[in-house]
N, C-alpha and C positions, 0 to 999 in steps of 0.2 A: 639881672638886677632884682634882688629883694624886694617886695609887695609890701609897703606898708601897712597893718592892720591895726584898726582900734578894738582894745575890749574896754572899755566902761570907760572913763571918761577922759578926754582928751585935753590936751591945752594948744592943739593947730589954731592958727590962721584961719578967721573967716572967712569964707567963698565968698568971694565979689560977684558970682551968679548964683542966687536962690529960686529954685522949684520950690510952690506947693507942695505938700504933703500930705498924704491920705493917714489917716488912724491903721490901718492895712500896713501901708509901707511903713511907717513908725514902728509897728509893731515888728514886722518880720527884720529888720534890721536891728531893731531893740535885741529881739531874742537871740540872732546871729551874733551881736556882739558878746553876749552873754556866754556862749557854748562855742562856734565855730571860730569867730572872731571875723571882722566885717575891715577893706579897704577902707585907708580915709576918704580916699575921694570919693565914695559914695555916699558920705554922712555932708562932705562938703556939698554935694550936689544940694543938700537940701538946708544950709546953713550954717550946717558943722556939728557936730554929736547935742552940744545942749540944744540946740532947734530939735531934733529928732526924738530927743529923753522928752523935752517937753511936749510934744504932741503925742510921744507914747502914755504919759503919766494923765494926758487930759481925757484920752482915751479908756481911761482903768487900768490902764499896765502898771506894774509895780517892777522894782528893778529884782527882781529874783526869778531864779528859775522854776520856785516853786508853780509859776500861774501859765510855765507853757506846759504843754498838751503833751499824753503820754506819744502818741503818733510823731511830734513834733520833735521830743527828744531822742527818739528813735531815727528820725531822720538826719537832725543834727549830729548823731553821733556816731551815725556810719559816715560820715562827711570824714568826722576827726580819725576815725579810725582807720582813714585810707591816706589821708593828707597828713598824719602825725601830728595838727596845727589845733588846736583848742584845749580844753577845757577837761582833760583825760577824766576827772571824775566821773564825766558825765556814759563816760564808759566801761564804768563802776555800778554806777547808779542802773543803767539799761543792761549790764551784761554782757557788751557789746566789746571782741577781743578788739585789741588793736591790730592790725594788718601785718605781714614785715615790710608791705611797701609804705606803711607808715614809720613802721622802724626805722625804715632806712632814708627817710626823708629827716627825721628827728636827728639822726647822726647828724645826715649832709647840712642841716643848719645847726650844728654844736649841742645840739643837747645829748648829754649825756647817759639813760636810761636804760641800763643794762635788764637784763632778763630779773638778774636777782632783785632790783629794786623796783621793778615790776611786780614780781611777785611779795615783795614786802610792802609793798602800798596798794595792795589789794585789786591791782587794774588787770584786766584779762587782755591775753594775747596770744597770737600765735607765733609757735617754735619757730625758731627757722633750721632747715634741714640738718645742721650741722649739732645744734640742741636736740632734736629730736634722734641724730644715732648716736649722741652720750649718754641719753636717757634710757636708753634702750641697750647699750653697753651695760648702762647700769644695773638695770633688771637683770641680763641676760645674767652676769653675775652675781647677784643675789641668788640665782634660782639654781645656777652652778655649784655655790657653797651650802643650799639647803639640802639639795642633789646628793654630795656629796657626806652629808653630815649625817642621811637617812642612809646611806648606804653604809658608813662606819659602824653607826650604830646596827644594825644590821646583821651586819660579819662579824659584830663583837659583842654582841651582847650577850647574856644566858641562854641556855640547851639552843644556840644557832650554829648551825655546821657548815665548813664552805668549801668540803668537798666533797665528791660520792664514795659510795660504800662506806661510809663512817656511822661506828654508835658510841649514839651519847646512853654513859651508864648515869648519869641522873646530874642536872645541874651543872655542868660544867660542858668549856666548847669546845669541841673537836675540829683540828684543823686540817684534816686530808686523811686521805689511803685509811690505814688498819688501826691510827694511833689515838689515843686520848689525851688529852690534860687532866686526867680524874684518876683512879685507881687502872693501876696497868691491870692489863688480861690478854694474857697471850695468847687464848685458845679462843678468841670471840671472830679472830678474822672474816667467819660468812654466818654469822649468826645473827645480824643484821638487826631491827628494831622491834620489829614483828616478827610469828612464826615459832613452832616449839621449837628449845634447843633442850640440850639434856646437860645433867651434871657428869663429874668423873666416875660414881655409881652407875651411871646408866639411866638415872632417873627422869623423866618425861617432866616440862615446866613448858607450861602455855606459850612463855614467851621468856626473852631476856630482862626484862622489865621483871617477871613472877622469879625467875632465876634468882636475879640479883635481891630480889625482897624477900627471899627464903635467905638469904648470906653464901649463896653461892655466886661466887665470881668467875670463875674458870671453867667455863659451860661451854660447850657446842653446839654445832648444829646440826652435825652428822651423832648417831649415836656409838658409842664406844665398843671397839669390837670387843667380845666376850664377856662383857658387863651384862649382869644380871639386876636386874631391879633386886633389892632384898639382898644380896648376896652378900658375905663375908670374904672380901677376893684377898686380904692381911692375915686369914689364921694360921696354925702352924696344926697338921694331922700327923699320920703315920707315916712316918718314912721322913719326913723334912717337912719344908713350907708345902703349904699346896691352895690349886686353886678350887676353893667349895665352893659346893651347887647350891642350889636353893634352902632355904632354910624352913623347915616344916611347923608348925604350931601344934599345943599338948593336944586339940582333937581331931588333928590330922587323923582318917582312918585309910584301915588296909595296912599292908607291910611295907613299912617307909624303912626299913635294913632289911635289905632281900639276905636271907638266910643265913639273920643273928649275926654277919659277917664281924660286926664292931660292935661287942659289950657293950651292954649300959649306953646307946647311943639311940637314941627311940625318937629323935626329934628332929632328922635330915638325913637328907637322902643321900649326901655323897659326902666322906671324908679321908678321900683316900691319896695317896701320893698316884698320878699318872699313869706311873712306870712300875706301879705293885703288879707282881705275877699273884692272879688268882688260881684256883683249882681248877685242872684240865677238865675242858667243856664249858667256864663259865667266862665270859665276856666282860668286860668293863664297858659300859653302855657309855660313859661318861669322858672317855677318852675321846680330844678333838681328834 
């Protein structure tokens, strides 16, 4: 059976038996009715709620909560906080959550006080377990989809590779093995990012990076068998095409045409087909 309780002022039936009343007891039943809320029969005990206002009011009470004590409201309002039954401001005002064994007392007598409208009138409370792993669902996924969003970006952004052995020739993403999305190069297969690689000359370049910033694209990393730095390996000599040697400069000295072999030819050392028969006893140094 339901506990009758008064808050502020009633209109019961007078007690046909009256106790005295101390300023004490006026007061701490003033204040309960104010915040926790107070049985009638105990205001009856002493004449009935206006007997009680009036010896609190002769006292100095005032009917506001403003004149109880911080201690007092603290007290009161872990009372409400566990019992679901008063004044929930007052557990606003103190910081004080509300329980769920107060939750679940406020159900079991109809009130209706969901989580959200808790939290919309500003009253502090605690989760109860089944709120606390939604909440935590929720996070989890939050931090799933930011998880997520740094790793797309990530794998997709600019010069990011997402797989080994792959080069980036400038700016653009490489998505595995030997290949690009930038300018094709078929010849970069282990030429890697770092490390000299050379051109189709033969020519020596710090790195692929220096390669490609001279305009050579088609670079290696091993260097080109029979490639001469300097070399003309496209001219046409005696006999057919052929492949020439080094190319000498005008103050090259000493004899750079052993024995006048080639007219008018004063500036390289070899311009000869291979497979020319020279003069018995003389050797072609030049032939692989």
């Amino acid at each position: 059976m339901a506990t009758n309780l008064t808050l502020g002022p009633t209109t019961s039936a007078a007690a046909t038996v009256v106790a005295p009343i101390s300023t004490a007891a006026a007061k701490e039943l003033m204040e309960r009715s104010m915040t926790t809320g107070v049985p009638t029969s105990e205001f009856a005990k002493y004449g009935g709620y206006q007997a009680v206002k009036a010896a609190y009011q002769q006292g100095g009470g005032a009917i506001d909560t403003a004149g109880i004590s911080a201690a007092d409201k603290t007290k009161y309002a872990n009372q409400i906080a566990t019992s679901g039954v008063g004044d929930l401001q007052l557990l606003k005002e103190t910081n004080t959550p509300l329980t769920e064994a107060g939750r679940a007392a406020m159900t079991a007598n109809g009130v209706t006080f969901d989580a959200a409208g808790l939290t919309s009138a500003g009253i502090p409370f605690k989760k109860t377990t089944d709120e606390r792993l939604s909440d935590l669902t929720s996070q989890l996924a939050t931090l799933q989809n930011a998880y997520n969003n740094l790793v797309t970006t990530k794998t997709t952004g600019g010069n990011t590779t997402t797989g080994g052995g792959t080069v980036n020739t400038g700016g653009n993403t490489t998505t595995g093995g030997d290949t690009t999305t930038g300018t094709t190069n078929s010849n970069f297969s282990n030429a890697g990012t770092t490390g000299v690689v050379y051109g189709p000359d033969g020519k020596m370049y710090s790195s692929a990076a220096a390669a490609i910033a001279a305009g050579v694209t088609n670079y290696t990393r091993t260097k080109p068998v029979g490639a001469i730095a300097g070399a003309d390996v496209l001219g046409t000599g005696i006999g057919g095409t052929t492949s020439r040697g080094f190319m000498g400069n005008d103050s090259q000295v000493g004899n750079v045409n052993p024995g006048g072999l080639i007219a008018g030819q004063s500036k390289q050392l070899f311009n000869l087909n291979p497979n020319v028969k020279l003069p018995s006893g003389v050797a072609n140094p030049f032939v692989v």
